[in-house]
C-alpha positions in Angstrom: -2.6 41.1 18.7 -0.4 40.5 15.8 -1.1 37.3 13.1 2.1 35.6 14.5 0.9 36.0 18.5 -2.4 34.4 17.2 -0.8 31.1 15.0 -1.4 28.2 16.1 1.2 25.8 17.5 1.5 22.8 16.3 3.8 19.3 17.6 4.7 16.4 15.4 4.7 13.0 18.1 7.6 10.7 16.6 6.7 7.1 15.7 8.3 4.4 17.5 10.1 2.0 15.3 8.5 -0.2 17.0 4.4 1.2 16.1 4.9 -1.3 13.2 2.6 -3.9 11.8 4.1 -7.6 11.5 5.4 -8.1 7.4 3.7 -11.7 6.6 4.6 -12.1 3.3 8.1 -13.3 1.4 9.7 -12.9 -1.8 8.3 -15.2 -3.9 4.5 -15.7 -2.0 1.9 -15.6 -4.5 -0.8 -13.3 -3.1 -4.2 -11.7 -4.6 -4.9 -8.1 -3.9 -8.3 -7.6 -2.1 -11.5 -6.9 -4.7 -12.5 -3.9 -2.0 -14.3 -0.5 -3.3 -14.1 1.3 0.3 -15.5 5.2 -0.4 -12.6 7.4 0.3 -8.7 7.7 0.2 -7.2 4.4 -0.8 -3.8 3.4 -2.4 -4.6 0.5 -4.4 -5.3 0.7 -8.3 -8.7 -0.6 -9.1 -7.6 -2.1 -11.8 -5.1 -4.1 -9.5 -7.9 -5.5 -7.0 -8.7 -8.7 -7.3 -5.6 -9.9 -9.1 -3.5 -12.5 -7.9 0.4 -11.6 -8.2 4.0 -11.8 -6.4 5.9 -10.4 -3.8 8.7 -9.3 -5.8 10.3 -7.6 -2.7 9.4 -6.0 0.8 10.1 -2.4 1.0 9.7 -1.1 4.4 7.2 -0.2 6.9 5.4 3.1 6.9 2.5 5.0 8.3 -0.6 3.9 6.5 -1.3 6.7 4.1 -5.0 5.8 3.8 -5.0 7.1 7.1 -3.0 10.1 7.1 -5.3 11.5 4.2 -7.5 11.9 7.1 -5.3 13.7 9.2 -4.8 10.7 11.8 -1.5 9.0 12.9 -1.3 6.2 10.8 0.0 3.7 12.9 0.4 1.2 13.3 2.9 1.3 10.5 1.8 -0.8 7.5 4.4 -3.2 5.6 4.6 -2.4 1.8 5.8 -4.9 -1.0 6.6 -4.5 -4.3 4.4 -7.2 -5.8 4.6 -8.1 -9.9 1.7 -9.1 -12.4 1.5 -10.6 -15.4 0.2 -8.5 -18.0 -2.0 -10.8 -19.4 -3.3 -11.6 -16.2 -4.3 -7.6 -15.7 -5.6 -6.7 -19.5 -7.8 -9.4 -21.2 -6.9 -7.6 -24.4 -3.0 -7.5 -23.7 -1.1 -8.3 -27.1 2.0 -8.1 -25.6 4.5 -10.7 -25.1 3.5 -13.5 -21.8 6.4 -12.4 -20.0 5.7 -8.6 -19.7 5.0 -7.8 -16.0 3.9 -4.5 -13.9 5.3 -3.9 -10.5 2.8 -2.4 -7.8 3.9 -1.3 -4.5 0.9 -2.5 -2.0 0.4 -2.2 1.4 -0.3 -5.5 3.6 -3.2 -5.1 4.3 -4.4 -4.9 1.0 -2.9 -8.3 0.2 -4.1 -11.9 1.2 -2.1 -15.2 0.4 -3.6 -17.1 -2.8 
């Protein structure tokens, strides 16, 4: 038996355009990021949960990473936005000007309306 008779085959399933979670949110909803600490894979910047921010833009729906760390489908797709934050909101000790923002890309379900 050679290593190539003995490889494993392996098959991709495609996604359905349609395996796709809902988007909920809009341009311009103000929103705070879950304060969750699940053990494990997440895609969320602690020092981003918690804070309350806005949809800047929605940027697509895609399998939920969180999920497909563990080697599962994720589906059903998850909506991601592009949401912004004050600085000043996210550093206590911020010197920077008011207007200075960060952009996070977040996945819905992180996200909850303020």
């Amino acid at each position: 038996m050679s290593w190539v008779d003995a490889s494993p085959t392996f098959r991709v399933a495609r996604m359905a355009q349609t395996d796709s979670a809902q988007p909920i949110f809009r341009s311009g909803d103000l929103v705070i990021v879950r304060a969750a600490y699940p053990i494990g894979h997440v895609r969320v910047p602690y020092y981003i949960r918690g804070k309350s921010g806005v949809i800047e833009r929605y940027c697509g729906a895609d399998p939920n990473p969180e999920e497909l760390a563990y080697a599962r489908s994720g589906l059903p797709r998850q909506p991601l936005y592009r949401v912004r934050f004050k600085q000043t909101s996210i550093w206590s000790a911020y010197r920077g000007s008011d207007d200075d923002t960060v952009d996070v890309e977040i996945y819905q379900h992180w996200l909850e309306l303020e």
